[in-house]
Every structure is written in structure tokens, then in C-alpha cells.
C-alpha positions in Angstrom: -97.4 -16.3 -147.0 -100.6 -14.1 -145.6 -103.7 -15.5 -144.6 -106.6 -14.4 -146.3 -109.1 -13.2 -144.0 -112.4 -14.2 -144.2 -115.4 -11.4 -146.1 -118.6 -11.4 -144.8 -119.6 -13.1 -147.4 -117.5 -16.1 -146.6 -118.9 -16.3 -143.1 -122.8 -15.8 -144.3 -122.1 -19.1 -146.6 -120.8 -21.3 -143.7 -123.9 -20.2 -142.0 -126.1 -20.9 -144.4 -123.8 -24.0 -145.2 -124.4 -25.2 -141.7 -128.2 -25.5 -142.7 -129.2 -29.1 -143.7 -132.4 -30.8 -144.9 -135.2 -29.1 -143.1 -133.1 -26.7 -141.0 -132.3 -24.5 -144.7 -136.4 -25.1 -145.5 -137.5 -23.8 -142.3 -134.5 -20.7 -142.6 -135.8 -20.4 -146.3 -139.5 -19.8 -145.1 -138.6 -17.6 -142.4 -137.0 -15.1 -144.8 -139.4 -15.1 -146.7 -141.6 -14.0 -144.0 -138.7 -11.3 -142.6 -139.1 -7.5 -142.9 -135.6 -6.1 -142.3 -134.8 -2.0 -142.8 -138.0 -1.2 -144.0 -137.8 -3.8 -147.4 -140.1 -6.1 -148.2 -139.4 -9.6 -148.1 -137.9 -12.0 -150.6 -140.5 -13.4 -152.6 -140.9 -16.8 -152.2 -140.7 -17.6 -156.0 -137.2 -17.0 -155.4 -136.6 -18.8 -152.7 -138.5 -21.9 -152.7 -135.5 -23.6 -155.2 -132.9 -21.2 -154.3 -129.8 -23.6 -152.8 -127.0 -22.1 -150.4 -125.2 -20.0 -153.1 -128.4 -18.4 -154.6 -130.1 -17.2 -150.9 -126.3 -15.7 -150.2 -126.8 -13.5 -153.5 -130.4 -12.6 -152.7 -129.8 -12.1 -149.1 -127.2 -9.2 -150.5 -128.7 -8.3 -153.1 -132.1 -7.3 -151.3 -130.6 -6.1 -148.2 -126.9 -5.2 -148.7 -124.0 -6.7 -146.4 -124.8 -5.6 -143.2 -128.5 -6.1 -143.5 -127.9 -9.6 -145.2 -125.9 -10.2 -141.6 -128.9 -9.1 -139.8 -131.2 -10.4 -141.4 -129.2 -13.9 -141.6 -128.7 -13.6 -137.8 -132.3 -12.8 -136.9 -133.8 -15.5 -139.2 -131.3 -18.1 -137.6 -132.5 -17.3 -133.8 -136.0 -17.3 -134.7 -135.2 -21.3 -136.2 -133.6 -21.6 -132.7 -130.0 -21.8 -134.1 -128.5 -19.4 -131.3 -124.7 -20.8 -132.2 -124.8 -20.2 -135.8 -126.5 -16.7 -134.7 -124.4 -15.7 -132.0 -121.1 -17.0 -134.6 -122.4 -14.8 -137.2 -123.1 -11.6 -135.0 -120.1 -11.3 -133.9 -117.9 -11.2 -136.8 -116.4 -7.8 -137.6 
């Protein structure tokens, strides 16, 4: 049988799944504080209640796949989460 191989979008929710407690509040703020490509920031309206699932969808939403990885990967170093950061960057 063949192993399925992981999408990005798999990989951003462990990251984001990784986040607990304060560590998703402080990645939540961060975001909504981010400028990535030029595009404005999430609002925090959206945010603020969002849970793992919903920040996944507006991470691609706002910022398509490979800025949703960069943006995920820059909000996680500045939260000094370098694992989950370095993890994430180099997926291909």
C-alpha cells in the first residue's frame, strides 16, 4: 500500500498544532502584527477566536501556500520557536 505524503497543509497544522496555551496567543498576535509580500495583516477580529483549523485557512487564504509557510515560519522564530521554524522551513 503507498504512503500518503504529507501537503503543506498537513505540516502548517502540526505546527500550529504544536502551539499550546499562550504559545498559539502569543503566535496569534504576532500575525496579526506580520506584513508578508506586500499584504496587510490579518485582522485581529479574525483571529482573536480563530482555533488551529481556522488560522490554517486564513493563513492560506490571505497569503497563499508558500506565503502561509513563510509567514508561519517567520511568526514562529519571532515567538522564539526556532524547532518548529526550522521543521517547517525545510519541508519541500
Amino acid at each position: 500500500m503507498e504512503e500518503l505524503q504529507e501537503s503543506l497543509e498537513d505540516v502548517l497544522l502540526f505546527a500550529l498544532d504544536d502551539l499550546h496555551g499562550e504559545d498559539f496567543k502569543r503566535f496569534k498576535n504576532k500575525l496579526h502584527f506580520s506584513y508578508l509580500e506586500g499584504k496587510d495583516p490579518i485582522p485581529w477580529s479574525k483571529l482573536k477566536n480563530a482555533n488551529t483549523l481556522d488560522v490554517l485557512q486564513l493563513l492560506l487564504e490571505v497569503y497563499g501556500e508558500q506565503g502561509a509557510q513563510d509567514a508561519t515560519v517567520k511568526v514562529l522564530r519571532a515567538i522564539n520557536m526556532r524547532d518548529s521554524a526550522s521543521r517547517l522551513q525545510k519541508w519541500n
